[in-house]
N, C-alpha and C positions, 0 to 999 in steps of 0.2 A: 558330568563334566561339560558336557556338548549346551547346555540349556546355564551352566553358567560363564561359560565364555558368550553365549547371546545378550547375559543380563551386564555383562559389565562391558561388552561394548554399546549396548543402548544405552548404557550410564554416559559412558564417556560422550555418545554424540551428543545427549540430552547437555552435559556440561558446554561442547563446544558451543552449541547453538545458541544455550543461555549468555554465555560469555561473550558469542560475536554479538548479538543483541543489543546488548551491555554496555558496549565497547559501541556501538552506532549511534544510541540516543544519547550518549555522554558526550559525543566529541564535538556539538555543536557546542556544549556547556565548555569543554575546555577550550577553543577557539573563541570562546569572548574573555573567560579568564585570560588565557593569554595575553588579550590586545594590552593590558596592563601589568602583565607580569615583570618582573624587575630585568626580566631577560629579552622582553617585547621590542619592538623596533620605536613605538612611540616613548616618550621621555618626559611628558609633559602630560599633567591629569588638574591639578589643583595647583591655583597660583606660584610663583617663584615667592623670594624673599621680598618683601615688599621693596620698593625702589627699584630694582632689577626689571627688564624690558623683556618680554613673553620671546621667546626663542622657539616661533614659530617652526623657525629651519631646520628644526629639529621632528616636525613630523613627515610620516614618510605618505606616501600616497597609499599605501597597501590598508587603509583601517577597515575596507570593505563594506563601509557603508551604503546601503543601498537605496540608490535614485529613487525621492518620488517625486510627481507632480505636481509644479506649482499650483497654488489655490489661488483664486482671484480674488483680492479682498478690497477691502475700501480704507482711504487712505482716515487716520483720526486725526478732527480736527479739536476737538475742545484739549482745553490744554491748562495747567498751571504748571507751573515751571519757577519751582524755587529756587529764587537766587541766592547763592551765599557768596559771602565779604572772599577775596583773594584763594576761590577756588576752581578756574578758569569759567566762571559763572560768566563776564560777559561775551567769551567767543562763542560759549553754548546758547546766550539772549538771543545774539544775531541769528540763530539759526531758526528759531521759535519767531523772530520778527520777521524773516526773510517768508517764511511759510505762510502765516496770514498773512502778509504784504503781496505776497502773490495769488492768493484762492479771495483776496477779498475780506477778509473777516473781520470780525468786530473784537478789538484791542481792548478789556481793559485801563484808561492810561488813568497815571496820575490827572490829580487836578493839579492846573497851572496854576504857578503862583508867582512871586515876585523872586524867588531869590533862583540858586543856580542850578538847586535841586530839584526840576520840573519833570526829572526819569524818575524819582524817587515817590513809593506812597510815604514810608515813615522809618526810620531806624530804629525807633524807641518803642512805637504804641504798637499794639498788636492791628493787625489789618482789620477793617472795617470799610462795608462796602462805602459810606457818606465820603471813601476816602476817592473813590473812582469818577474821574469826570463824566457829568449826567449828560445821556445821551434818550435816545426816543427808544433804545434795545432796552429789553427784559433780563435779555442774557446774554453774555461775553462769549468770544470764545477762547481768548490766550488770556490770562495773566501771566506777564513775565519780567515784571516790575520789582527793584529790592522792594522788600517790605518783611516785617515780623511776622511768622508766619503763625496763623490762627483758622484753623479747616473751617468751623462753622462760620465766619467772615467769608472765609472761600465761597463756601458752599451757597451761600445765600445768593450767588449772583452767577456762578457759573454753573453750566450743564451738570444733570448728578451723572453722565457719562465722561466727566473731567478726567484726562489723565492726571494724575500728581507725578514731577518728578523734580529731582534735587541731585547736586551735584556735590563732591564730597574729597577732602588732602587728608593726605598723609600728615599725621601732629606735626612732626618736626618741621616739613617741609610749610604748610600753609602759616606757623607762628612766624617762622621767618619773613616771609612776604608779608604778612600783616604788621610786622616789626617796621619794615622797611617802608613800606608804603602808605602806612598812617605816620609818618614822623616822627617815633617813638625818642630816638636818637637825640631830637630838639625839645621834644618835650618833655622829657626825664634829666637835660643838661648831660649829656653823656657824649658832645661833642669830642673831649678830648681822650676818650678811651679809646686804646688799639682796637677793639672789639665791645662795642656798645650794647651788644645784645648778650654778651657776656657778662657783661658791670648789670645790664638789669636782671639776669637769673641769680648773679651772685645777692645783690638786693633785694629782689621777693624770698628767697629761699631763706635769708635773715631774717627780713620784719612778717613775709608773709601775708605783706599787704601793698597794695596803691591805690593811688586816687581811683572813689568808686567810675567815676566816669570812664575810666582808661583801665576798668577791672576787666580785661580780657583774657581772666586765665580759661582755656577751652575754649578759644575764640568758636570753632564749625558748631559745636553744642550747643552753643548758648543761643544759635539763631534760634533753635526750638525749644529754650528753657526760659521763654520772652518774661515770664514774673520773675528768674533770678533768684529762686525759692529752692532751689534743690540743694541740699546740704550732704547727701551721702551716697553712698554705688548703690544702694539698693533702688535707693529714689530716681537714679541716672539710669538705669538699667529698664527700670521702667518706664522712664520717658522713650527709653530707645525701642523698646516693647509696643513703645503707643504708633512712630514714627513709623515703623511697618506696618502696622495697622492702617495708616492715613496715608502713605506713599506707596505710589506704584514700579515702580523705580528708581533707585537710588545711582549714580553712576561715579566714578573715580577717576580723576585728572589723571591721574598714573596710569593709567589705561582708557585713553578719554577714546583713542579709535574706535577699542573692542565696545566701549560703551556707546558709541554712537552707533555701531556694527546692529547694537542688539535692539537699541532706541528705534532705527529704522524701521527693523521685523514688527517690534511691538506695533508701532503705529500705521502698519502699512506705507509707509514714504519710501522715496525713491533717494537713491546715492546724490543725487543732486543735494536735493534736498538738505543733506546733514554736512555739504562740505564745507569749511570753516578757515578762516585767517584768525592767528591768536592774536589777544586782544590784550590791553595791559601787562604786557611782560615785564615782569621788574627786573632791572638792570645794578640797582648796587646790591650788591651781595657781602656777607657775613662770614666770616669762618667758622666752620661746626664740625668739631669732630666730635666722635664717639659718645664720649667722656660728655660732653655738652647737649647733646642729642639726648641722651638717656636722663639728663637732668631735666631738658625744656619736655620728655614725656610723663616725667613724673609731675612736672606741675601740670601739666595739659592729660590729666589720664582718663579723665572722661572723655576728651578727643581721641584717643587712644582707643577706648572700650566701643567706644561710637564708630571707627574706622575697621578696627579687627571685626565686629558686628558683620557690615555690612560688604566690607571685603571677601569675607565668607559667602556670605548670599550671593553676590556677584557673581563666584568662580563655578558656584553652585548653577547656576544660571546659564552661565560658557558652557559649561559640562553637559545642561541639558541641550544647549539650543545645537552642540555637534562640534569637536575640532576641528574636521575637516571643512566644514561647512565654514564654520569661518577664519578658517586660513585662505578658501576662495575667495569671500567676499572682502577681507583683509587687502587683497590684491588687488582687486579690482578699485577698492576706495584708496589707494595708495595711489595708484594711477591717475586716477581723478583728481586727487589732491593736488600731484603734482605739477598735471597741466593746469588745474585754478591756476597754482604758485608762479608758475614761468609765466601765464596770459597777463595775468591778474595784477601781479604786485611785484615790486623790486627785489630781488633775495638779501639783497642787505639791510632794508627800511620796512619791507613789509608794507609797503606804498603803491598806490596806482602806479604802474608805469607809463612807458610812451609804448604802446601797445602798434605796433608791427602789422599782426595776423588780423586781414582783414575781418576773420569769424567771427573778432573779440572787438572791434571798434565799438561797434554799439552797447556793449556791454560796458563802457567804461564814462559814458554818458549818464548823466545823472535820471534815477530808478533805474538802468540798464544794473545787469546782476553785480557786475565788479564793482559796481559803486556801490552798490547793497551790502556787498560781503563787507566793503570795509568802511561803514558808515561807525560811529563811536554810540555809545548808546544814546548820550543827549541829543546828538545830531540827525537820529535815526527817529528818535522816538519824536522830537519835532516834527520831522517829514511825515512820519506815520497818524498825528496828532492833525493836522492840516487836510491831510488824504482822506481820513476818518470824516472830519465836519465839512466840508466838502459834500463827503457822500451823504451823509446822513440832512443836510439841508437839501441837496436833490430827491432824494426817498421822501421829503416832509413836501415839500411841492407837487410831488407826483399823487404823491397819499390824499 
């Protein structure tokens, strides 16, 4: 009796021991489960509905992430920077011109020519370097000129260390501003309809056709479907297949901060560096609801498939690079932002002001920053065009 009351209390401690054990090297695993469980303090993991604005205020400080040490890195300069048609592509230009205008660098530009389109390489022909003003360089380091995009054109003249990146709307939202800001309105005779971009969905969804010139259905797509050849989702799916492949970042108007948040990281740049005044904002607006929305994505559904795409990478991307982390630096670029906005510009007109604060005087002088940030792109890419031969006849003298 004596020698089995021994053996089923060493049972019993054996069991407790196994079990407090058990219970130690799990609770680290349940404490990260946690951070996401539906009962967790944070609320926010993978984007909201699209359109909706990230509800930062909703995380708490407690996610316990642990502080490391900044790394010292070096700041990237080589750069192409795909522009696309009414997807805040030129506030993001200035940002890429503001950067080589300050480290000095050598701009890709268009060649000059006689008409008004001298920021422009081409809207039709796929890029090609014959298309870049010849200089005494071998190699570039920004392109950030519209043009049709075509990598091995890229490739031939810029660093094979080039970032690629591209900026990217929401279907419904970018068809609309492309509606409005190409003169759709005048150029389909649709003056006298309550809703003009309604008489032209009601239109395509009938004949299912317009003039090839004005064929912009997928207008963001079609910047990388430059031959116009793609006839079906398998074929679109694949070209978006290819587009990760040959971009290094993709980034979204509807979260253009968080994208500049992470653009910074990528390239080593500083908060300066990425802050921005918007740039062509369009001002006549269309009524769209639901009902109409859901129709302007049916014909734009390769815009559609292109934006869920790459929306997903993106959030995937936030996820890795830390909430916390950039709920701080979210703060911090708000800030900044906001003193540019009050030094810098008018809050009504988004204009130089009559600048007060002695700090910012010189800034509003021409090349001084405030006149940088809000220079238009012909007007900048002029300046920058000038600045460049300039240098480049001083280097041929020196040489």
């Amino acid at each position: 009796m004596y020698k089995l009351r021994q053996f089923v209390i060493a049972v019993l401690c054996y069991a407790v021991f196994i079990f407090a054990l058990f219970t130690y090297r799990l609770s680290p695993l349940k404490q990260f489960v946690g951070r996401f469980d539906k009962n967790a303090s944070v609320s926010f993991r993978y984007p909201p509905t699209i359109g909706r604005s990230i509800q930062f205020a909703n995380m708490t400080s407690n996610l316990n992430v642990r502080s490391t040490k900044s790394t010292k890195c070096t700041p990237h300069k080589n750069i192409v920077f795909f522009k696309t048609h009414k997807c805040g592509s030129s506030s993001v230009q200035n940002i890429f011109l503001r950067f080589g205008d300050k480290h000095n660098l050598t701009f890709a530009m268009p060649m000059e020519n006689t008409s008004t389109y001298n920021h422009t390489f081409s809207f039709f022909i796929p890029f090609k370097p014959n298309m870049v003003e010849n200089l005494t360089a071998n190699e570039y380091n920004i392109l950030a000129h519209h043009c049709v995009f075509n990598k091995p054109g890229f490739e031939a003249i810029m660093p094979s260390d080039s970032f690629y990146v591209t900026i990217i709307r929401e279907p419904v939202s970018v068809f609309h501003s492309y509606f409005g800001y190409f003169g759709w309105k005048n150029k389909f005779e649709l003056q006298n309809y309550s809703n003009p971009l309604e008489e032209f969905i009601n239109r395509v969804e009938t004949f299912d056709v317009i003039p090839q010139r004005y064929n912009r259905r997928d207008v963001v797509f079609h910047h990388f479907d430059y031959k116009q050849s793609i006839k079906t989702d398998t074929m679109a799916k694949m070209v978006m297949a290819n587009m990760e492949r040959e971009l290094d970042f993709v980034m979204l108007l509807e979260y253009l901060d968080e994208s500049l948040i992470l653009l910074k990281n990528k390239l080593c740049w500083s908060f300066e560096d990425i802050l921005y005044v918007p740039k062509l904002v369009r001002s006549q607006r269309f009524a769209i609801n639901e009902s109409l929305a859901n129709r302007i994505r049916k014909w734009s559904r390769w815009d559609v498939l292109l934006y869920d795409r790459f929306n997903t990478s993106f959030w995937k991307q936030v996820d890795k690079f830390g909430l916390d982390k950039m709920k701080r630096e979210l703060k911090i670029f708000k800030e900044k932002q906001k003193e540019l906005l009050e030094n810098c510009t008018d809050e009504k007109d988004n204009v130089l002001s009559k600048i007060k604060n002695t700090k910012f005087k010189s800034h509003i002088k021409e090349g001084g920053f405030c006149w940088k940030i809000q220079r238009s792109e012909s007007k900048y890419t002029k300046y920058l065009r000038e600045k460049q031969r300039k240098l480049f006849n001083q280097t041929k003298k020196i040489t």
